[in-house]
C-alpha positions as CSV (number, residue, x, y, z in Angstrom):
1,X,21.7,-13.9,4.8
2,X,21.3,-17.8,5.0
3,X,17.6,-18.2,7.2
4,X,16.5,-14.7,6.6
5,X,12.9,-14.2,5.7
6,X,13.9,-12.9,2.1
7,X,15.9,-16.2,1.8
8,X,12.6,-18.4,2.9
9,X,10.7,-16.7,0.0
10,X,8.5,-14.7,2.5
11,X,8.9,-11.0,1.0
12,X,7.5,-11.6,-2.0
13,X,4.3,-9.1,-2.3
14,X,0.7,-11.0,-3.2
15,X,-0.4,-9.0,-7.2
16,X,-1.6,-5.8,-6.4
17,X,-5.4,-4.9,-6.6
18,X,-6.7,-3.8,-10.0
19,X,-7.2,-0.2,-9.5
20,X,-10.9,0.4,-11.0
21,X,-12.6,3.6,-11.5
22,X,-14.3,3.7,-8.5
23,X,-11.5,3.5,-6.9
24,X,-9.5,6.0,-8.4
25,X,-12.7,8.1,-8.0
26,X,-12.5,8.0,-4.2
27,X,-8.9,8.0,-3.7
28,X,-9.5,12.0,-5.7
29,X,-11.5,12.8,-2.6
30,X,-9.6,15.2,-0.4
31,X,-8.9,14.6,3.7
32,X,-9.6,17.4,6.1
33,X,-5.6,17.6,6.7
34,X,-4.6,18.0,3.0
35,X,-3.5,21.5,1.6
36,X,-5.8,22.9,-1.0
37,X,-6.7,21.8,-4.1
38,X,-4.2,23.4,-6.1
39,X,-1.5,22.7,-4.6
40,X,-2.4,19.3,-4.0
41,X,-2.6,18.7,-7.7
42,X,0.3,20.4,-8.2
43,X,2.1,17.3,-5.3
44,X,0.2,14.7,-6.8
45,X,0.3,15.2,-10.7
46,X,2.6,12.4,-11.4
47,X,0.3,10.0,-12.9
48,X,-0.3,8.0,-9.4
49,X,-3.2,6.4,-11.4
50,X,-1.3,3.9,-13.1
51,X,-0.7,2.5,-9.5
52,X,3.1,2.8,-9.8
53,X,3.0,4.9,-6.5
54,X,1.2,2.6,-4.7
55,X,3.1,-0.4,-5.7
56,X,6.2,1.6,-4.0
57,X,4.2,2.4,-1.0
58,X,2.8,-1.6,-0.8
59,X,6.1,-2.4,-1.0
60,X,7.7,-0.3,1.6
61,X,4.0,-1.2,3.8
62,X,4.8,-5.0,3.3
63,X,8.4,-5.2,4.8
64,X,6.7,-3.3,7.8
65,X,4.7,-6.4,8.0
66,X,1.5,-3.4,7.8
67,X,0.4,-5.6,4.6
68,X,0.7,-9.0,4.5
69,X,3.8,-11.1,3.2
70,X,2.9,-13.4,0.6
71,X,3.8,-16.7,2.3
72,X,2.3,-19.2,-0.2
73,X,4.7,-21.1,-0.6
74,X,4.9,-22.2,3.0
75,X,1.9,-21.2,4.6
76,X,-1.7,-22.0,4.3
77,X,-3.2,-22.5,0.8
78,X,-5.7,-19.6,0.8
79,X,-3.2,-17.2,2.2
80,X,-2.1,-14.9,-0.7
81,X,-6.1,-14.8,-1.5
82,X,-6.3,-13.0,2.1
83,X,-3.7,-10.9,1.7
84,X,-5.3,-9.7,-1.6
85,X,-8.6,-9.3,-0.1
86,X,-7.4,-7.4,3.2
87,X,-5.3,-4.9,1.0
88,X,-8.3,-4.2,-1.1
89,X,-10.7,-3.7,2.4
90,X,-7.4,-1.3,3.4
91,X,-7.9,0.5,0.2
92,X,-11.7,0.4,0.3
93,X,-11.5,2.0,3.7
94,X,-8.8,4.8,2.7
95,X,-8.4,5.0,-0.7
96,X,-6.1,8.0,-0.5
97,X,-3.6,5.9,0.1
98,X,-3.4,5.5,-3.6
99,X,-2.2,8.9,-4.1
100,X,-0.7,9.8,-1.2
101,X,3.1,10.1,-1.2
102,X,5.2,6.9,-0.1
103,X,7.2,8.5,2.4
104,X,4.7,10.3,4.4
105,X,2.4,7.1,4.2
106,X,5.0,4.9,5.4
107,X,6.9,7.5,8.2
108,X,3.1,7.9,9.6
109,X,3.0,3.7,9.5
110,X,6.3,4.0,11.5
111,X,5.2,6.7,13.7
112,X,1.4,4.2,14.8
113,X,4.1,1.5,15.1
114,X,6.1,2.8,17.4
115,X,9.3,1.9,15.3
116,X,10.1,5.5,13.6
């Protein structure tokens, strides 16, 4: 649609985070919520360490406006830099979110929002 925010360039996603081995380290940590072990591997064995998953989940996170929109080519100078750096802090702070699967990451997103 002609004025939409896709139109003005302002979906396009900052580069991900490179996923080091810390990170993945943590993100292996389970939450007090999840189900055991087992059957957690057993959800999560896909290979989410490639960082395919959360590319999806960024992606879905982003049009919710819950990341930052890479507006560079209209915005400030330094504003993809942020948007890198406060996805990283996000990550830092809950690296589960790694692993975790899309859906349930982005409907709980929804549900804090008050839009799901």
């Amino acid at each position: 649609t002609k004025g939409s925010a896709e139109a003005l360039g302002e979906l396009s996603a900052p580069d991900p985070p490179e996923l080091n081995r810390t990170l993945i380290d943590a993100a292996n940590t389970r939450l007090w919520w999840e189900p055991p072990k087992e059957e957690a591997e057993n959800r999560n064995s896909k290979g989410w360490e490639d960082g395919k998953l959360w590319n999806k989940t960024r992606q879905k996170l982003i049009k919710l406006w819950v990341l930052p929109r890479d507006m560079s080519n209209g915005a400030a100078d330094h504003y993809a830099n942020a948007a890198s750096k406060a996805e990283l802090k996000m990550l830092s702070n809950v690296p589960q979110l790694l692993r975790l699967d899309s859906d349930e990451v982005v409907n709980s997103a929804k549900t804090i929002l008050g839009t799901g």
